[in-house]
C-alpha positions as CSV (number, residue, x, y, z in Angstrom):
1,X,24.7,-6.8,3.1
2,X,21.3,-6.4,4.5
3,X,19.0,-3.2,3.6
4,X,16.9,-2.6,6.7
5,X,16.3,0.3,8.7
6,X,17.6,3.1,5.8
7,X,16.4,6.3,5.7
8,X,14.9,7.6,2.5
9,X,13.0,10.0,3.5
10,X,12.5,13.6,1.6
11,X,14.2,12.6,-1.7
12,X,13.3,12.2,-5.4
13,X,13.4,8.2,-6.0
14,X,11.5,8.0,-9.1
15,X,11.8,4.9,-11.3
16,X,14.0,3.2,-9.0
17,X,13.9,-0.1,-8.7
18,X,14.2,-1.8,-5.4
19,X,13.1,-5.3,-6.6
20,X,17.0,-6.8,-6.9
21,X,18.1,-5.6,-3.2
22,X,19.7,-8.2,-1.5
23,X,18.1,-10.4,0.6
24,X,15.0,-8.9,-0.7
25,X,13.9,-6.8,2.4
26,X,14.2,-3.5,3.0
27,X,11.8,-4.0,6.2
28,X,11.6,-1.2,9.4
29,X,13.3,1.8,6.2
30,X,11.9,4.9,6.1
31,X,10.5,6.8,2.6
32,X,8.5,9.5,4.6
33,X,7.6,12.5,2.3
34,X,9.4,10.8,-1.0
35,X,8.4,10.9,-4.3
36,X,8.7,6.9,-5.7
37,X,6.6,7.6,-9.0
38,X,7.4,4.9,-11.5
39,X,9.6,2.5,-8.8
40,X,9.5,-1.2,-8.2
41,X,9.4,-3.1,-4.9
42,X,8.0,-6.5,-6.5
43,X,8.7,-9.3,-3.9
44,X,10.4,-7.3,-1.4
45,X,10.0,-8.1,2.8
46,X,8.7,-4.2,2.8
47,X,7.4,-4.8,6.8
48,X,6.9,-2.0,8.9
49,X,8.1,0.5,6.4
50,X,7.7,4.6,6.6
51,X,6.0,5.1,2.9
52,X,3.5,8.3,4.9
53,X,3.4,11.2,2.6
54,X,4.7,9.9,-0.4
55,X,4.0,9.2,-4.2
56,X,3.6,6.0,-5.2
57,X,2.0,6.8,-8.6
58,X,2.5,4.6,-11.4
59,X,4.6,1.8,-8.8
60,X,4.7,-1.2,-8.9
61,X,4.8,-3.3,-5.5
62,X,3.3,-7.0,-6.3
63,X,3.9,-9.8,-4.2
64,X,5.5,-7.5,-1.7
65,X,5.1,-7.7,2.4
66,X,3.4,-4.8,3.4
67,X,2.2,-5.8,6.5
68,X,2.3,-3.1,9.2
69,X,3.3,-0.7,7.0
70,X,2.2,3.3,6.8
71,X,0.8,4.2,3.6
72,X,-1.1,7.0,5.2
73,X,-1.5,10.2,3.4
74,X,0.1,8.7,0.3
75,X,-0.7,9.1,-3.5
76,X,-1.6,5.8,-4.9
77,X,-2.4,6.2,-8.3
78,X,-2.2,3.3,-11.1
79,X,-0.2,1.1,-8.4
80,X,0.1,-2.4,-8.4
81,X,-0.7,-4.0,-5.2
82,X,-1.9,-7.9,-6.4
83,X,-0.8,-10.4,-3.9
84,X,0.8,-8.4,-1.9
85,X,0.4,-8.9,2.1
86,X,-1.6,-5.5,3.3
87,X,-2.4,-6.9,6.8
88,X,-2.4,-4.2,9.5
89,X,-1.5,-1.9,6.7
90,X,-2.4,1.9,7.1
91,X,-4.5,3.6,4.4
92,X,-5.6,6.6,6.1
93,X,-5.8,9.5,4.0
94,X,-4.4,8.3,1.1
95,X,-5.7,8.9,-2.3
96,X,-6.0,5.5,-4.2
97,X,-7.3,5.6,-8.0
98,X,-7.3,3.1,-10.4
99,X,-5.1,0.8,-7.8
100,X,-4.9,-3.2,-8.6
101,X,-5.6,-5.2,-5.5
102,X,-5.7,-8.8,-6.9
103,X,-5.2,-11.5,-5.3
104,X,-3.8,-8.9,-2.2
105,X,-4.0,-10.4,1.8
106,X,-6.4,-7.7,3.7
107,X,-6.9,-7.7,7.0
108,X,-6.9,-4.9,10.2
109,X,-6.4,-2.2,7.2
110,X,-7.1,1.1,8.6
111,X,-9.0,2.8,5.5
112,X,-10.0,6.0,7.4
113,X,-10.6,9.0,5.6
114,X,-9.3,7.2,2.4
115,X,-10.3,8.5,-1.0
116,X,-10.6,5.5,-3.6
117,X,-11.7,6.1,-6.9
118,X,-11.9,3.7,-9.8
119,X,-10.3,0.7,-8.0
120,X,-11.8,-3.1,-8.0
121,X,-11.7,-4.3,-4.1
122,X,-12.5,-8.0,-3.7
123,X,-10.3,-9.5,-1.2
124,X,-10.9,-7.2,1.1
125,X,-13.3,-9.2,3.8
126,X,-11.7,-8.8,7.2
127,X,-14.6,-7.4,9.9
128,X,-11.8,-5.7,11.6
129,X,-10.8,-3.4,8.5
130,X,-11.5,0.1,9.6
131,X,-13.7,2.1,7.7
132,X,-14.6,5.2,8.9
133,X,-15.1,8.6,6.7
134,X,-14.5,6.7,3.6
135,X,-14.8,8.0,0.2
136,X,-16.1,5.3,-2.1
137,X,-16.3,6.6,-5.8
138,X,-16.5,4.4,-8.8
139,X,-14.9,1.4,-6.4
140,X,-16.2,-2.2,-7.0
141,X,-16.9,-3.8,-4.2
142,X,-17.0,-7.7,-3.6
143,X,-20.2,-8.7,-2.6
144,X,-18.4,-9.9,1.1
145,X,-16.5,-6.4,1.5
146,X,-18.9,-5.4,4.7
147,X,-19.3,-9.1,6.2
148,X,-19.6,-9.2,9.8
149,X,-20.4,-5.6,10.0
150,X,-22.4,-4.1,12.2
């Protein structure tokens, strides 16, 4: 059985844990608008996933592939992002505090509007990360986070 393309959208998932799906990819699904406090998605193939709107406090989703995947307007508080693949990963509007990027892949994030708060950034180097309106307080940069920008 392979769990792709599932709509879980508008529902109360807290401390589920995701991270023994078969196949480990639950790549394309659809979490729009749920609540995923306290919920696991180590190692998963999380690719082009629907997480906009949701809350992902407390979560943990290390090692994961999240490249092309909507995080926009999410709650990310106290989640676990080390070495996970965020390339072409959307971050707009999202609240981020206290978030652990470690060892994470950045590239072509769209950060726009973004609130982060409290949250060490040092991978993120990519010149084609967007930045625009965002809302740096208490973040640690890396001394490379605005290389190559103009």
């Amino acid at each position: 059985m392979k769990m792709a393309r599932i709509d879980f959208s508008y529902v109360n998932l807290s401390n589920s844990n995701f991270s023994h799906v078969f196949n480990k990819t639950l790549f394309e699904s659809k979490f729009e608008s749920s609540i995923l406090q306290d919920s696991k998605f180590e190692k998963l193939n999380l690719t082009s996933v629907n997480f906009k709107l949701s809350d992902l406090t407390n979560s943990n989703l290390s090692s994961a592939n999240l490249s092309n995947t909507d995080l926009s307007q999410s709650k990310l508080i106290n989640t676990n992002f080390s070495n996970c693949d965020l390339q072409g990963t959307n971050f707009s509007y999202t609240i981020i505090r206290n978030a652990n990027f470690d060892g994470a892949k950045v590239s072509k994030l769209n950060l726009n509007g973004a609130s982060i708060d409290s949250t060490v950034l040092t991978s993120f180097t990519d010149i084609s990360t967007s930045i625009d309106g965002l809302n740096l307080k208490n973040v640690t940069l890396s001394t490379n986070f605005f290389a190559g920008k103009e």
